[in-house]
N, C-alpha and C positions, 0 to 999 in steps of 0.2 A: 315707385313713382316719387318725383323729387318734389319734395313740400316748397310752395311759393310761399314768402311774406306778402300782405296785402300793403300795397305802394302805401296807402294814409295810415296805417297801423302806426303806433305810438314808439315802437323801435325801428321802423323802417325810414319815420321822420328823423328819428337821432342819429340814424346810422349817415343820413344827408346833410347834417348838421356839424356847425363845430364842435372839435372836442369836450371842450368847456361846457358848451348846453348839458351834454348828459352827466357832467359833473355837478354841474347844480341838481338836476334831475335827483342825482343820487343824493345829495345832500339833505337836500326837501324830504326825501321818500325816507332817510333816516331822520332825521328832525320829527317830521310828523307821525312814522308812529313808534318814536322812542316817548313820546309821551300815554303812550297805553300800553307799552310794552317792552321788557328787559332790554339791554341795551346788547347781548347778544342776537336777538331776536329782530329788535330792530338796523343792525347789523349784517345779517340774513336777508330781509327784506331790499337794502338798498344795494345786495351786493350784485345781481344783474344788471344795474346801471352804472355802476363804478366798474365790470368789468366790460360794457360799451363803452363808455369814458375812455378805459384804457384802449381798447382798440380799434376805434376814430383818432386818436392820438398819433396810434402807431401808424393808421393807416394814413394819414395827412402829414407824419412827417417823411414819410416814403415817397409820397405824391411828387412827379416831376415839377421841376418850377417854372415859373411863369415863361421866360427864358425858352429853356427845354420845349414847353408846348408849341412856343413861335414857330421853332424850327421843324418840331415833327408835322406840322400845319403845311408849314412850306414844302416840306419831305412827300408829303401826303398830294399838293397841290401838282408837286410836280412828275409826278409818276403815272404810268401810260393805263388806260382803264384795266386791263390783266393784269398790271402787278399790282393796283387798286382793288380789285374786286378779291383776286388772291387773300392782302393784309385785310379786308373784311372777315373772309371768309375762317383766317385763321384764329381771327379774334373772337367770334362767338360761336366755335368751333372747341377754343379752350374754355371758355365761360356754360361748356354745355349744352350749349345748342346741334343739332344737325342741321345742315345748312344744302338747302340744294336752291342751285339758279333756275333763274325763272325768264321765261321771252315776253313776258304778259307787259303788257305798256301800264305804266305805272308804279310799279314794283321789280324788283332785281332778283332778290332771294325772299326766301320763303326758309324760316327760324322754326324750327322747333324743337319744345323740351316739354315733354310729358306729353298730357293731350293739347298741348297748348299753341297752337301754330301764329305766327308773327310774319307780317311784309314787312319789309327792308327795300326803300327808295335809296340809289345811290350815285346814281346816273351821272348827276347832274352835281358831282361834289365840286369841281373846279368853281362851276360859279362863284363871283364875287356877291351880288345878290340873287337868294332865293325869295318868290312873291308865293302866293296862293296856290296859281296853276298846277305845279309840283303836287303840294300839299291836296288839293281835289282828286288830281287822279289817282293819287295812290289813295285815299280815302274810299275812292269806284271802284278800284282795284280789292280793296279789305271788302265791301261788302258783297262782292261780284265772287268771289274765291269764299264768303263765311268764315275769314281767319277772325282772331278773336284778339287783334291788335296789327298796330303799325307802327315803323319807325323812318325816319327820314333824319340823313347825312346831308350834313351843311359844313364847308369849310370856309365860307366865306358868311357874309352880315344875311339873317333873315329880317324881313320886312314887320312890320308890330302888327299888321294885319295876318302875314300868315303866321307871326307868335298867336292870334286872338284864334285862327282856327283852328289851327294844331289844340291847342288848350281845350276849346267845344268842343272837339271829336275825337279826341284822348287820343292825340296821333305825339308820340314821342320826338322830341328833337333831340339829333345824337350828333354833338358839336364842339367845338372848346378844346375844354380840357377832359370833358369827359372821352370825348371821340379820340383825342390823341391818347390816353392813357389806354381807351380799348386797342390801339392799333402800335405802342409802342413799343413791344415786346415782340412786335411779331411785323413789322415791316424792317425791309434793310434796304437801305441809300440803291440807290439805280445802278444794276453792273458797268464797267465803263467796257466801252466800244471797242478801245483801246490801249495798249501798256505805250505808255510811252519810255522811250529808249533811255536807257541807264545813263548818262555822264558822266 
């Protein structure tokens, strides 16, 4: 069974965090207990956090840039619901998950890893605004099926009110840059129709 981090756990906030936080982190954790303890010792103590330091570092200077997200956004906007559902499917596919579609109104796929089953709303990704509506059914949808979370894809602006229920009802929003980085590696530009002839 594959061990989860718990979302608010103290390295799960660092790992969402800039580099630099867990670099103070680590600095603090040696500071404070280099004064009750050798400074191998206290050395030992902050060395978990200096090597999260280092690997939020690495991982944010990997991170596609601002730029890059535009377009995978646009890439994502413009592609036909099957090869949409496809770049979902492969993305939390390699992230672990098994993924099987769903007909259920409200939800798409259904995620899971371990005993831990997840909706996936995605329908509805072209939208330029997402409101509430969306956000409830698949909410009816998590309680109606007992899955033990939810996520919902937005490639365009969600509304502060359906940020304020997503937030209430722990329903995940998966958008940005986050949503292009899950779907970066594993979407490719639209086949063309056509070759057009040599000159």
């Amino acid at each position: 069974m594959k061990l989860q981090m718990h979302s608010n756990s103290l390295f799960a906030v660092l790992l969402r965090s800039p580099w630099w936080i867990a670099g103070l982190v680590a600095a603090g954790a040696f500071g404070a207990t280099r004064i009750f303890l050798p400074t191998e010792l206290a050395a030992f103590a902050a060395l978990p956090f200096a090597v999260l330091a280092t690997y939020v570092a690495w991982k944010q200077l990997r991170a596609p840039s601002g730029r890059r997200i535009a377009r995978t956004l646009e890439r994502l906007r413009a592609m036909s619901w099957d090869e949409f559902a496809q770049a979902i499917e492969k993305g939390f596919s390699r992230d672990g998950y098994t993924v099987r579609r769903l007909g259920a109104k409200g939800a798409d796929f259904e995620l899971t890893q371990g005993s831990r089953r997840t909706l996936l709303a995605c329908k509805r990704w072209k939208a330029t605004r997402s409101g509430i509506e969306p956000l409830r059914e698949l909410e009816d949808a998590r309680r109606a099926s007992d899955a033990a979370g939810c996520i919902y894809v937005a490639t365009g602006e969600v509304t502060a009110q359906a940020r304020a229920f997503a937030a209430e009802r722990g329903i995940r929003l998966l958008e940005g840059a986050e949503l292009a980085r899950s779907v970066l590696f594993t979407s490719s530009p639209a086949p063309r129709t056509r070759s057009s002839a040599p000159r």
